[in-house]
VOKOLKOL-359275 format. One record per residue: x, y, z of N, C-alpha, C in turn. Coordinates in steps of 0.2 Angstrom, whole numbers, padded with zeros to 4 digits, always signed. Example, Ala and Ser with C-alpha at 12.3 -4.5 7.8 and 13.67 -1.06 7.14 Angstrom:
VOKOLKOL-359275
+0066-0028+0039+0062-0022+0039+0066-0016+0039+0064-0011+0035+0068-0005+0036+0064+0000+0039
***
This chain:
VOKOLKOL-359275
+0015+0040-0130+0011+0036-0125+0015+0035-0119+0022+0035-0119+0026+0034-0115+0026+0039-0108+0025+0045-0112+0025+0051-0106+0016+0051-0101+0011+0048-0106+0006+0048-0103+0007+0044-0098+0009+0037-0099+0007+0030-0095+0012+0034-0087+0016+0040-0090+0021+0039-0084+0018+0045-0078+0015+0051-0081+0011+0053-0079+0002+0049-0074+0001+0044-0078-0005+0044-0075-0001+0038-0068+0004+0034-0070+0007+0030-0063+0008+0036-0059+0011+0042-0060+0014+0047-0056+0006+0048-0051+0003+0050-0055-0005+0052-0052-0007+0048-0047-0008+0040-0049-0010+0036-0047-0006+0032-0040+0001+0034-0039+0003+0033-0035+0003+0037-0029+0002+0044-0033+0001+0049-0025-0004+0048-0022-0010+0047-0027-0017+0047-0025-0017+0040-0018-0013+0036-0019-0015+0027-0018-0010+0030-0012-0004+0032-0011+0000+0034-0004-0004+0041-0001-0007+0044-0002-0012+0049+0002-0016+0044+0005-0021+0040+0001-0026+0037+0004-0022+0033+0010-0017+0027+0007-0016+0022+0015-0013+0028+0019-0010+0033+0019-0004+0037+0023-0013+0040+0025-0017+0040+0026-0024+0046+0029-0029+0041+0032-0029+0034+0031-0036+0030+0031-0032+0026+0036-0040+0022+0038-0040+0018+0043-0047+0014+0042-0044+0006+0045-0051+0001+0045-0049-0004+0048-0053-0007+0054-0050-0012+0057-0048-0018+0055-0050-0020+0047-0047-0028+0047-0038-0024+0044-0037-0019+0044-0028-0021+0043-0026-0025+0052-0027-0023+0056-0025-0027+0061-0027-0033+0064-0030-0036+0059-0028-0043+0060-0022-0047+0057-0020-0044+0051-0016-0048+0048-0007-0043+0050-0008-0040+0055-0001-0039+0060-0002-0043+0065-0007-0045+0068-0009-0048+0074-0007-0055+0072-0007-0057+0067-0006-0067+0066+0001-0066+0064+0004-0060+0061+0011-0061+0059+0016-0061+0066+0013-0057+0071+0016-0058+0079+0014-0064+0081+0009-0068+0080+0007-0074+0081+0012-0081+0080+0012-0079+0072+0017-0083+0070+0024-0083+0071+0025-0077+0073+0034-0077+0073+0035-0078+0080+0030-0080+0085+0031-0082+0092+0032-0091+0090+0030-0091+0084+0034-0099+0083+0025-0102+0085+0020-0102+0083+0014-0102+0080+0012-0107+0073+0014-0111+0071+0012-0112+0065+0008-0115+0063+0007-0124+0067+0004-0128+0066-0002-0125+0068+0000-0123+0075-0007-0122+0077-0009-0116+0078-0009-0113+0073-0010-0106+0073-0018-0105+0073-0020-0108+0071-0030-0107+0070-0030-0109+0076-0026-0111+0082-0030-0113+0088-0026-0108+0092-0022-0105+0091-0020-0100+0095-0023-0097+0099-0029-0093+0099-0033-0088+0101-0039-0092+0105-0040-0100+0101-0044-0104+0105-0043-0106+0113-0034-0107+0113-0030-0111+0118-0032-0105+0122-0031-0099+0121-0028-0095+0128-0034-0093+0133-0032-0093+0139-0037-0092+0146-0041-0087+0145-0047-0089+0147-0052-0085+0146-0054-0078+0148-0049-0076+0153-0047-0069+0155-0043-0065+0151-0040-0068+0147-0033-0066+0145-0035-0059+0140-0031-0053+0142-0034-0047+0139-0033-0047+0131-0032-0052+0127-0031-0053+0121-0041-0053+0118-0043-0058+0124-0049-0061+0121-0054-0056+0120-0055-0048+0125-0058-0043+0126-0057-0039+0119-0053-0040+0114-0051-0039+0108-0054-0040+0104-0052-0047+0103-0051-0052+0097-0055-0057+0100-0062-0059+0095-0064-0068+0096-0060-0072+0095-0061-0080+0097-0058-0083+0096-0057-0086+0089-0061-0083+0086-0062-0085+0076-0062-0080+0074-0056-0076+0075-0054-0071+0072-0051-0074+0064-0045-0078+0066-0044-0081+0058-0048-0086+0053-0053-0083+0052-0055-0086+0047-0054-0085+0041-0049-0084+0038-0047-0084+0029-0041-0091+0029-0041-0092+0023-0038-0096+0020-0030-0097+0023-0025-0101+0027-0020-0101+0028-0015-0094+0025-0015-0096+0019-0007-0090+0013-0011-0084+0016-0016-0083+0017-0020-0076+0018-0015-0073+0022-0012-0077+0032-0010-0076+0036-0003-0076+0035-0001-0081+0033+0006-0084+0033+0010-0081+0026+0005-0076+0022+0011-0071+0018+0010-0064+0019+0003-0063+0022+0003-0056+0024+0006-0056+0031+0004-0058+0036+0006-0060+0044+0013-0056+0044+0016-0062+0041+0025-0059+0041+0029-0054+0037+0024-0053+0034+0026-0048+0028+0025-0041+0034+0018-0040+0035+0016-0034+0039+0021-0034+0046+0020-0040+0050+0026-0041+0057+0032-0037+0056+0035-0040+0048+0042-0038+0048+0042-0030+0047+0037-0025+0041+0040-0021+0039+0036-0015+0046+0034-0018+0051+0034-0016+0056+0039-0014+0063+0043-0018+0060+0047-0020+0068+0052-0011+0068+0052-0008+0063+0056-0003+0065+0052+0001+0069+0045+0001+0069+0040+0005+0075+0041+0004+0082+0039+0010+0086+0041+0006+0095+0037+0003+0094+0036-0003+0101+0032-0007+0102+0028-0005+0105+0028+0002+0108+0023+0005+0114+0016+0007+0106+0020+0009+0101+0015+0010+0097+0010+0003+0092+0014+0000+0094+0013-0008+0089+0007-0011+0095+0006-0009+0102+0004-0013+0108-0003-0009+0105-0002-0003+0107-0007+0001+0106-0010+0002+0101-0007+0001+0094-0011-0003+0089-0016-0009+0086-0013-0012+0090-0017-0018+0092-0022-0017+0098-0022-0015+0104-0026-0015+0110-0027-0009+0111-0026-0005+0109-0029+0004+0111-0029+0006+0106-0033+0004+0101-0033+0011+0093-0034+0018+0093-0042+0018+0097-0044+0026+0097-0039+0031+0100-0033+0029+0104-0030+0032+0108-0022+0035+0104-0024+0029+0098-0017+0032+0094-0018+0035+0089-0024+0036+0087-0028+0042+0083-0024+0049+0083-0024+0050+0078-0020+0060+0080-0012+0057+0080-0009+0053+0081+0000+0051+0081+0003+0049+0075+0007+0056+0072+0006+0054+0065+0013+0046+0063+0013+0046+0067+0017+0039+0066+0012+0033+0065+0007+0033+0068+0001+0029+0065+0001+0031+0058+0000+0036+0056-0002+0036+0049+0003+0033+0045+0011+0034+0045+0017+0029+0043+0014+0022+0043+0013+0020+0049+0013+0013+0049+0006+0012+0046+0002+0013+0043-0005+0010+0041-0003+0013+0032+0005+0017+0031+0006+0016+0024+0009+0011+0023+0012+0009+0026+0020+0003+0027+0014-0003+0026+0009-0005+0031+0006-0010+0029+0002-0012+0023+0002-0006+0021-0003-0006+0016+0002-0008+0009+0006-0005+0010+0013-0004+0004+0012-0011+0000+0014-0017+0002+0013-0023+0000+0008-0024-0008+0002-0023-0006-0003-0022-0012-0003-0018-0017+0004-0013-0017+0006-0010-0025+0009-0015-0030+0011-0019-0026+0015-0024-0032+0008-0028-0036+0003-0032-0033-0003-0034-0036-0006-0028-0039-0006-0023-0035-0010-0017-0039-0009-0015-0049-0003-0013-0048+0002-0010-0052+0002-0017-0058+0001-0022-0055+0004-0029-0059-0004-0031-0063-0008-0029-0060-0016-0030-0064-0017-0024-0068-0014-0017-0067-0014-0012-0073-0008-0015-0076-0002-0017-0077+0001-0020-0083-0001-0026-0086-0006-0029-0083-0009-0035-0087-0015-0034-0090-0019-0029-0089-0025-0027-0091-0021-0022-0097-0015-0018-0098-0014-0013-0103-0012-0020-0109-0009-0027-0106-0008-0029-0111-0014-0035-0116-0020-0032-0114-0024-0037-0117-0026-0032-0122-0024-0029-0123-0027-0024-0129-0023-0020-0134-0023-0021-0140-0019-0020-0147-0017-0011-0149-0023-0011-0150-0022-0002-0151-0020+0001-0143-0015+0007-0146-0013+0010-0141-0015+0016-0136-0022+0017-0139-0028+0020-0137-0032+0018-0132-0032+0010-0132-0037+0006-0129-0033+0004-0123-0024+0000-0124-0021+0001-0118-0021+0005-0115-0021+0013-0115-0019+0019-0113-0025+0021-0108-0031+0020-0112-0039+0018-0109-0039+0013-0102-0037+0007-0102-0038+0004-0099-0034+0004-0092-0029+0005-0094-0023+0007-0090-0024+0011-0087-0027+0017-0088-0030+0024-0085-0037+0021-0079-0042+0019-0084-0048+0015-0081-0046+0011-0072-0041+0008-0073-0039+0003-0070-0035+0006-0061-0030+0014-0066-0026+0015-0061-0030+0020-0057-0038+0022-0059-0041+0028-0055-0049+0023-0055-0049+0019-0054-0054+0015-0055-0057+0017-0046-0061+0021-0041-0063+0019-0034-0064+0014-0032-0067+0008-0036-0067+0003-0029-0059+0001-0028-0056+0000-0033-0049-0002-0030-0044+0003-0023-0046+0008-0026-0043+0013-0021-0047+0011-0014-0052+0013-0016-0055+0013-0008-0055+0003-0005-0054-0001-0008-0054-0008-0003-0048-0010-0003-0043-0007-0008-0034-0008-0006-0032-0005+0000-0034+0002-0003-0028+0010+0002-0033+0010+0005-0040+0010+0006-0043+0015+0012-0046+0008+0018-0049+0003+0015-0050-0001+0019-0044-0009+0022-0039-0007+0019-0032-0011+0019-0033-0018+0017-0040-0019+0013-0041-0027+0012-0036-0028+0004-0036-0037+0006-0032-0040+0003-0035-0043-0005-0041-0041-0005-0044-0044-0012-0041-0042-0019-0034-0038-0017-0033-0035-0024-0027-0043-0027-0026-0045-0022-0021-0051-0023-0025-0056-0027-0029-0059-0025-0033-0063-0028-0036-0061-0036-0039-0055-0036-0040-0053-0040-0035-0052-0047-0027-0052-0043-0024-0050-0047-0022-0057-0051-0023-0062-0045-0020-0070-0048-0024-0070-0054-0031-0068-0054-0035-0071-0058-0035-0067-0065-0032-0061-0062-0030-0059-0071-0024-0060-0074-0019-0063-0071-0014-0067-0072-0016-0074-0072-0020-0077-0072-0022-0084-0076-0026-0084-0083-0030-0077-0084-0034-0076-0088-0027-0072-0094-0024-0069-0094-0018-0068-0097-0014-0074-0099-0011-0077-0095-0011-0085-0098-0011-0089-0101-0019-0087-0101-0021-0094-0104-0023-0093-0110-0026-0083-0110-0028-0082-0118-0021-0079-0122-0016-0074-0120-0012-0072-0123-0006-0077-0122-0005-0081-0118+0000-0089-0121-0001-0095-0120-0010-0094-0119-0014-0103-0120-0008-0107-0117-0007-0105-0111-0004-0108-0106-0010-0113-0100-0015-0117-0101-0020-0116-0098-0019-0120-0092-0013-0124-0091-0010-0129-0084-0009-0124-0079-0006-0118-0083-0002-0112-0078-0007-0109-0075-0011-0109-0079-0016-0103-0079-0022-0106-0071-0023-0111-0073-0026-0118-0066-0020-0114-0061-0016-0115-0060-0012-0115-0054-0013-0111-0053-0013-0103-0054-0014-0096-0055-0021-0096-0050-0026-0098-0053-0033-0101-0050-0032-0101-0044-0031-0108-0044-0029-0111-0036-0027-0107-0031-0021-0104-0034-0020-0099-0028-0021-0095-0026-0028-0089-0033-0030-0084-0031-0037-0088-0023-0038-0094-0027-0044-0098-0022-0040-0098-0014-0034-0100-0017-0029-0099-0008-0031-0094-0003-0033-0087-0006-0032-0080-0003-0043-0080-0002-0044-0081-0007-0053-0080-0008-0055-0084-0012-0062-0089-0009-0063-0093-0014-0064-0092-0021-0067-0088-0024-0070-0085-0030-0067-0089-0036-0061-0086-0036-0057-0091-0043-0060-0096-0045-0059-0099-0038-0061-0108-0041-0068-0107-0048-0075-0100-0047-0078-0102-0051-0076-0102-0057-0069-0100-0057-0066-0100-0067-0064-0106-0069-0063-0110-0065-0059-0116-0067-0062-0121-0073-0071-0121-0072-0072-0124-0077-0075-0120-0083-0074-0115-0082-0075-0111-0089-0070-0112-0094-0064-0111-0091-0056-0113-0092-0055-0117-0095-0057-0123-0092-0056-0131-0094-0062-0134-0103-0065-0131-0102-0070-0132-0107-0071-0125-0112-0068-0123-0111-0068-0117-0119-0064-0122-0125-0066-0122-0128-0069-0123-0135-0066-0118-0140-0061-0118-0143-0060-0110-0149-0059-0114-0158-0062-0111-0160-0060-0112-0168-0052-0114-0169-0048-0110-0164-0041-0114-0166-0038-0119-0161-0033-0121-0163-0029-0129-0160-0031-0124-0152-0033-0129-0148-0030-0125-0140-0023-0129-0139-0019-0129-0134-0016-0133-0133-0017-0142-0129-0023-0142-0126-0025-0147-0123-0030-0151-0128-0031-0148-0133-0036-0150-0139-0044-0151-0136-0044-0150-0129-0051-0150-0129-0053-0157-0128-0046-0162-0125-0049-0169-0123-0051-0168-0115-0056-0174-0114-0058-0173-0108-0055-0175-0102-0049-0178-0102-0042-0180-0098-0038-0174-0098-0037-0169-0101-0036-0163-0101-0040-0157-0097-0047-0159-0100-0052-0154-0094-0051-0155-0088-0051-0163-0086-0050-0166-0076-0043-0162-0076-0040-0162-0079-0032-0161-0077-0032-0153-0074-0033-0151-0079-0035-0144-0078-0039-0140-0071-0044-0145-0070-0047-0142-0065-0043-0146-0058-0042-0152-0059-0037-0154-0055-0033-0150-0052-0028-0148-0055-0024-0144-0054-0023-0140-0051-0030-0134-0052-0031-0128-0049-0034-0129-0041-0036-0135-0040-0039-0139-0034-0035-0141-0030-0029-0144-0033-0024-0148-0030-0018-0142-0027-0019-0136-0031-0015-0129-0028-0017-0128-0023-0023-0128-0021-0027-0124-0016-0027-0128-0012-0028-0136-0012-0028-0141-0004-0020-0140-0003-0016-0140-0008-0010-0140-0005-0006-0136+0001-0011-0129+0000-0011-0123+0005-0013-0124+0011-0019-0127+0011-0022-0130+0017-0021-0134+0021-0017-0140+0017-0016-0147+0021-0011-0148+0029-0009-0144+0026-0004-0143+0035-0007-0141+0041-0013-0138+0038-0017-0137+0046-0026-0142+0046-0026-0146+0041-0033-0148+0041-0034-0150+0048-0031-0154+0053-0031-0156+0058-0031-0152+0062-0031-0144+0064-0033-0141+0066-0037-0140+0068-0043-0141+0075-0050-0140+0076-0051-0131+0073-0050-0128+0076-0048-0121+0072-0049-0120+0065-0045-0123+0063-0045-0121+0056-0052-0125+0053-0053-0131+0056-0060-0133+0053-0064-0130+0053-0065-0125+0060-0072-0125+0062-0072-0117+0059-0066-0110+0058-0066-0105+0056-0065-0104+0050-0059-0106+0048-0058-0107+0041-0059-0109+0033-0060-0116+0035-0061-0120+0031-0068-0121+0027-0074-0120+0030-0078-0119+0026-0082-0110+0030-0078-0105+0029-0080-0099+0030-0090-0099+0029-0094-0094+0034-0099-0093+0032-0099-0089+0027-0094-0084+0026-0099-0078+0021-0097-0086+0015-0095-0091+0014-0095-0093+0009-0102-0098+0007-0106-0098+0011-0112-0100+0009-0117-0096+0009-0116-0090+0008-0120-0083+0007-0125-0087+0001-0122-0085-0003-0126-0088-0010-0128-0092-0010-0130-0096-0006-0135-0102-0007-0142-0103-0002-0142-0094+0000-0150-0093+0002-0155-0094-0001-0154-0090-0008-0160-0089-0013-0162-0097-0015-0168-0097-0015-0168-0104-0016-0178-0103-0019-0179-0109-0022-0186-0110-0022-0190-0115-0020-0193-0116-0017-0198-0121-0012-0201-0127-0018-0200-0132-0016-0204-0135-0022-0208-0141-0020-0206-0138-0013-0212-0144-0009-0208-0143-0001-0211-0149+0004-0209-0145+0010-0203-0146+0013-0199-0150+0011-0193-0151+0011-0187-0151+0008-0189-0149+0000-0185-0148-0006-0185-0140-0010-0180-0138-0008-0178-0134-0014-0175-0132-0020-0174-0128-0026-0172-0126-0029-0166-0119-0029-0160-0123-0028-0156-0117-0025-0152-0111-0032-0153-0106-0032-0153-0104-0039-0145-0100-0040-0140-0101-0034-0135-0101-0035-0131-0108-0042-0131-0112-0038-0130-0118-0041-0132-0119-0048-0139-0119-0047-0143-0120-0052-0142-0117-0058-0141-0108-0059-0137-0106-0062-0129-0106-0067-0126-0108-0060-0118-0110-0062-0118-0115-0066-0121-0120-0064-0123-0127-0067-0123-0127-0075-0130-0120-0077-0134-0122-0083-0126-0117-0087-0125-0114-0084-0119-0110-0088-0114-0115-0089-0111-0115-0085-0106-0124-0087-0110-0128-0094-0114-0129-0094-0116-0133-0099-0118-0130-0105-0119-0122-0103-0117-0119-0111-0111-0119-0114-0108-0119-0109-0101-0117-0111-0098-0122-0114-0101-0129-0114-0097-0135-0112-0099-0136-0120-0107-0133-0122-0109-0138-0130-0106-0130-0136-0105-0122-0132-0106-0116-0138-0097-0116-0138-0093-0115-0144-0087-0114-0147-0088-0107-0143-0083-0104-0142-0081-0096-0141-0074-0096-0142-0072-0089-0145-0067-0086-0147-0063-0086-0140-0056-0089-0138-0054-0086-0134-0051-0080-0131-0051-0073-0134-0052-0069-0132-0055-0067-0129-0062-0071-0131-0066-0067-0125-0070-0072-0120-0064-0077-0118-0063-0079-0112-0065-0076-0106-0064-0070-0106-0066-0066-0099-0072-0065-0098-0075-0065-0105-0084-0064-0102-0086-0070-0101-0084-0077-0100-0086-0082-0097-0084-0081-0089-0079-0081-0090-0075-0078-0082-0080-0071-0080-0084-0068-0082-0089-0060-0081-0095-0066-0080-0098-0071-0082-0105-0073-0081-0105-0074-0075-0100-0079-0074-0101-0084-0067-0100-0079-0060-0096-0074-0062-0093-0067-0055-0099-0066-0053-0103-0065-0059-0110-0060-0058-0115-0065-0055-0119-0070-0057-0119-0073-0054-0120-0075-0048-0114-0077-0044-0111-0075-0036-0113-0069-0035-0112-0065-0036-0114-0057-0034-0123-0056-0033-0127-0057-0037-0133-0059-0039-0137-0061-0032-0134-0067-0032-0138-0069-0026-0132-0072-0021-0130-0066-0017-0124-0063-0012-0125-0059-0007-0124-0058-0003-0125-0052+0001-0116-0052+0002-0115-0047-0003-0108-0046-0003-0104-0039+0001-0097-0040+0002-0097-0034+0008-0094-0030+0001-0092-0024+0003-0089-0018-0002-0082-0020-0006-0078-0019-0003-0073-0024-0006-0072-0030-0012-0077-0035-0012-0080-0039-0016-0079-0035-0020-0082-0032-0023-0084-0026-0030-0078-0027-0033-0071-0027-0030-0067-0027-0033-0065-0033-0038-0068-0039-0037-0068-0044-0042-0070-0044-0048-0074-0039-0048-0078-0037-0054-0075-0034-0059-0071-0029-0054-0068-0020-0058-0065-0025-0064-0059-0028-0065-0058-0030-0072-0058-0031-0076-0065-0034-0076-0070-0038-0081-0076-0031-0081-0077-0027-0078-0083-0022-0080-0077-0017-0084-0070-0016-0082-0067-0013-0090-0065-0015-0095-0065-0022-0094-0062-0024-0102-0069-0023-0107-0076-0023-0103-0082-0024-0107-0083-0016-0109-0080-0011-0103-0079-0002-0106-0076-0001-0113-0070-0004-0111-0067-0002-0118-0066-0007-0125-0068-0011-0124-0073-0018-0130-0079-0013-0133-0081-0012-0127-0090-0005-0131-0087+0000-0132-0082+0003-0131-0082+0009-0132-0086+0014-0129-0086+0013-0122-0090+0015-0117-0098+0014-0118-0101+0010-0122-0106+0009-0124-0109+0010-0118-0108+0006-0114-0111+0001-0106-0109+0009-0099-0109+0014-0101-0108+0018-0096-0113+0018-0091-0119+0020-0093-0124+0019-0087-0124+0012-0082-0122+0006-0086-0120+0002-0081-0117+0004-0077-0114+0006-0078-0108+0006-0073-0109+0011-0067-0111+0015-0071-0115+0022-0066-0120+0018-0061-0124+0015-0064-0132+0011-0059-0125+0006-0056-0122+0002-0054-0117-0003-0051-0114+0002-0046-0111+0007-0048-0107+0010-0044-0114+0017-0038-0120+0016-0042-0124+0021-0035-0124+0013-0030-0127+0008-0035-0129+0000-0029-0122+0004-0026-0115+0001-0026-0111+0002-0022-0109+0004-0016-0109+0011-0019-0109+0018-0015-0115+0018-0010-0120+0014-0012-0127+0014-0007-0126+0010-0001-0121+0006-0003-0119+0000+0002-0113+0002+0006-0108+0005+0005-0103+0008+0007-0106+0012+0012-0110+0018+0011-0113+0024+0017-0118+0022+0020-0121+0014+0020-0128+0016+0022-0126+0015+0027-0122+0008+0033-0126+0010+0040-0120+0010+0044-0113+0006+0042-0108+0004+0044-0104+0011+0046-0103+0014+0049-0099+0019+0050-0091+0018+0049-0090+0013+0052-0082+0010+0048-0082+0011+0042-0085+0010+0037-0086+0008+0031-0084+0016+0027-0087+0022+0032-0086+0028+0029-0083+0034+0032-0086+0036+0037-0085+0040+0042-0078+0040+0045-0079+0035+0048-0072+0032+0053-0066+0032+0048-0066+0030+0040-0061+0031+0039-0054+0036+0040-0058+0041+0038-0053+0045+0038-0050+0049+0046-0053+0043+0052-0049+0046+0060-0042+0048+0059-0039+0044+0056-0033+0044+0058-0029+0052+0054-0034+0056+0052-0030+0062+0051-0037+0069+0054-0043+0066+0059-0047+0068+0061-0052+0064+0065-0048+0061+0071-0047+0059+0076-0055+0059+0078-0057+0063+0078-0066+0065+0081-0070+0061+0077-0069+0061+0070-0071+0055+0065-0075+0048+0070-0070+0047+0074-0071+0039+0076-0076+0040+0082-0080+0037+0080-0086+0034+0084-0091+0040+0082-0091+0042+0078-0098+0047+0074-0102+0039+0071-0110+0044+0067-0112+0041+0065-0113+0040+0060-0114+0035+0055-0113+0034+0048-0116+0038+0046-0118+0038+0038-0120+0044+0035-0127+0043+0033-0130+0040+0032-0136+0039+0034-0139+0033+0037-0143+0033+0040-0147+0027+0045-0153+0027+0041-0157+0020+0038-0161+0022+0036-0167+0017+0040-0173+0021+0039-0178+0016+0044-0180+0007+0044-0178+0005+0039-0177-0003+0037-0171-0001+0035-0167-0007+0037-0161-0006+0035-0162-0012+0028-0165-0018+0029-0166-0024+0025-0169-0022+0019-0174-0017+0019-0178-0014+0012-0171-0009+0011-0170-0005+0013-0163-0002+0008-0157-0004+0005-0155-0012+0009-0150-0017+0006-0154-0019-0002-0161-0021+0000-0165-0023-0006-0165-0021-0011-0163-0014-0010-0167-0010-0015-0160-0010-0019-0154-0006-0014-0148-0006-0019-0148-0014-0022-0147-0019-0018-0144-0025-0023-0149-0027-0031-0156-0024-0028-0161-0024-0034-0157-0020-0039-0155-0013-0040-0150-0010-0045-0146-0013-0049-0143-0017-0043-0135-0020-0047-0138-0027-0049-0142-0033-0050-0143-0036-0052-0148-0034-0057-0150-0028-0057-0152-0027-0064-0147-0028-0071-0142-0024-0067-0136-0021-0072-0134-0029-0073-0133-0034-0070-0129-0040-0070-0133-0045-0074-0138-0043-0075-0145-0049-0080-0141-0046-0086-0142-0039-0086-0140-0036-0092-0134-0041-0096-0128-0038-0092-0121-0040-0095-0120-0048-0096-0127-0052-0091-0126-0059-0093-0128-0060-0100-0134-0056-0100-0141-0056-0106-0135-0054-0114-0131-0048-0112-0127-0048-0118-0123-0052-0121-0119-0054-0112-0113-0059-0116-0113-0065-0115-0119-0067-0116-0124-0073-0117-0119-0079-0123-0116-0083-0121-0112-0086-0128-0116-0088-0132-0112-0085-0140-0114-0087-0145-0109-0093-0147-0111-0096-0153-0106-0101-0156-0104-0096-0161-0097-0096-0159-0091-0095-0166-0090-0098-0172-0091-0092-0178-0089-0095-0182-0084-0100-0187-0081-0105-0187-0074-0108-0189-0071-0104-0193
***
């Protein structure tokens, strides 16, 4: 098994250094732009940087002035992570990366430097395929998973091709979910939480899953309610912790802090008179919290509690491409659990996808690959469809079929003592 595992890293590393060393997409250059930010000695007032400066100023012709809208750590571990393993590039290239992209198209020194920035996410990459090979016994099923995992598209394409940072978050969260069920560590596993919440909200919805699991054997918190608060505390008190140094930033209040895509989900709703709704985000999370609160489950499969709530969120979302990757870990642990049973799922989730990726955004497809085909940039996506709002509808229709589904299955039962 040893020569496979090293074989498929071999594969899956060349494949992942082709993609960053060939692709391009605009949000890697924001998180160069805040690491220059910050090493101008920027910290407190970093969310108000871009607010302060004169209204002429050729930065603004750029960059809005809410450009930072993520989480603080977002900035301040990638920012100086990307600044520093940059500084050996000229600066004429670094200027022109930020303020002239189309022009440094075709310069294979670009392509170096959009691997270098991208390099960072093999360590979370690599470290969620060794966490996911260890939830599983037979040597079959880690070899499975580990392969699933290291050739899996959404991660390739939202790491290496679009340079987002969702694999971190993602990773925290399989690194809490490890934790808590292979060393029922569940205080650490909250903090793990917290942090992934630092990078993307999302985590936080594991915390009360977490807190309230129930298992036939001794947990370590025994399941008292001063231990549930503690627990979700915890992973709460990780994540204000991260924030508290800029609350008093008008900036940060007004971009960061409560981000719009994060109240995406709480459009769907139902009328129930002329001023009152039923919001079915909420409502949802809600009635699952309280399955989980009264049904015993086996902590092994912890993670389908952590799969309801993802889904859920997804459900009624208008989520971008990259998202999807929240998912990927939990839509392989359910592969190889079935024994590929669920493959069609996965096929109908992965066209929703792909329907979303090529429908209208040209960044999103086209334009990636400029930087080794330069004429790429500024074509047209790859289809234009005459409603754009009906064939959003229709893909997200597909995948929340698939997602009733896998809720409908992994529906908790009460475990037997």
């Amino acid at each position: 098994m040893r020569k496979k595992i090293i074989w498929i890293i071999a594969i899956g590393v060349l494949i992942r250094l082709g993609l960053a060393f060939s692709t391009y997409h605009s949000d890697v250059q924001p998180f160069y732009f805040a690491g220059s930010v910050i090493a101008k000695g920027n910290v407190f007032n970093f969310y108000d940087y871009l607010g302060n400066l004169p209204a002429g100023d050729p930065i603004l012709k750029i960059y809005p002035p809410n450009l930072f809208n993520y989480p603080p750590l977002v900035y301040f571990f990638l920012g100086p992570i990307s600044y520093l393993v940059s500084l050996p590039f000229s600066r004429e290239l670094m200027n022109g990366f930020i303020f002239d992209l189309p022009n440094q198209l075709g310069n294979l020194q670009l392509n170096f430097l959009l691997l270098i920035l991208k390099l960072p996410y093999f360590v979370f990459d690599l470290g969620i395929a060794a966490l996911i090979f260890k939830f599983f016994k037979e040597p079959k099923n880690k070899l499975f998973a580990f392969a699933l995992w290291m050739f899996n598209p959404i991660n390739l394409y939202a790491t290496y091709m679009m340079g987002q940072f969702d694999v971190i978050p993602t990773f925290l969260t399989v690194l809490a979910l490890y934790f808590a069920v292979k060393r029922e560590k569940f205080f650490l596993a909250a903090v793990f939480l917290g942090l992934g919440a630092s990078f993307k909200i999302f985590p936080f919805l594991f915390l009360v899953p977490l807190a309230l699991m129930k298992d036939k054997r001794s947990l370590p918190y025994d399941g008292k309610w001063m231990d549930r608060i503690k627990i979700v505390g915890l992973g709460a008190l990780t994540y204000v912790a991260t924030i508290l140094p800029f609350i008093n930033s008008s900036g940060f209040r007004a971009n960061a802090l409560v981000a719009g895509q994060t109240t995406k989900s709480m459009y769907a709703a139902l009328p129930i008179s002329g001023g009152e709704s039923i919001i079915f985000f909420p409502f949802l999370i809600l009635f699952f919290y309280l399955v989980f609160l009264f049904k015993k489950g086996d902590l092994k499969n912890l993670w389908s509690r952590f799969f309801i709530v993802i889904l859920i969120f997804f459900v009624f979302t208008h989520y971008h491409p990259q998202w999807f990757l929240w998912v990927t870990p939990f839509i392989i642990f359910d592969l190889v659990k079935s024994g590929l049973k669920h493959w069609p799922l996965v096929v109908l989730s992965f066209v929703s996808w792909l329907g979303l990726v090529t429908l209208y955004d040209p960044g999103l497809s086209v334009w990636l690959f400029s930087p080794i085909a330069p004429y790429l940039y500024g074509q047209k996506g790859l289809w234009i469809p005459s409603d754009l709002n009906i064939a959003r509808s229709y893909l997200q229709t597909i995948f929340v079929s698939v997602a009733t589904y896998y809720i409908y299955y992994y529906f908790p039962k009460e475990s037997k003592a």
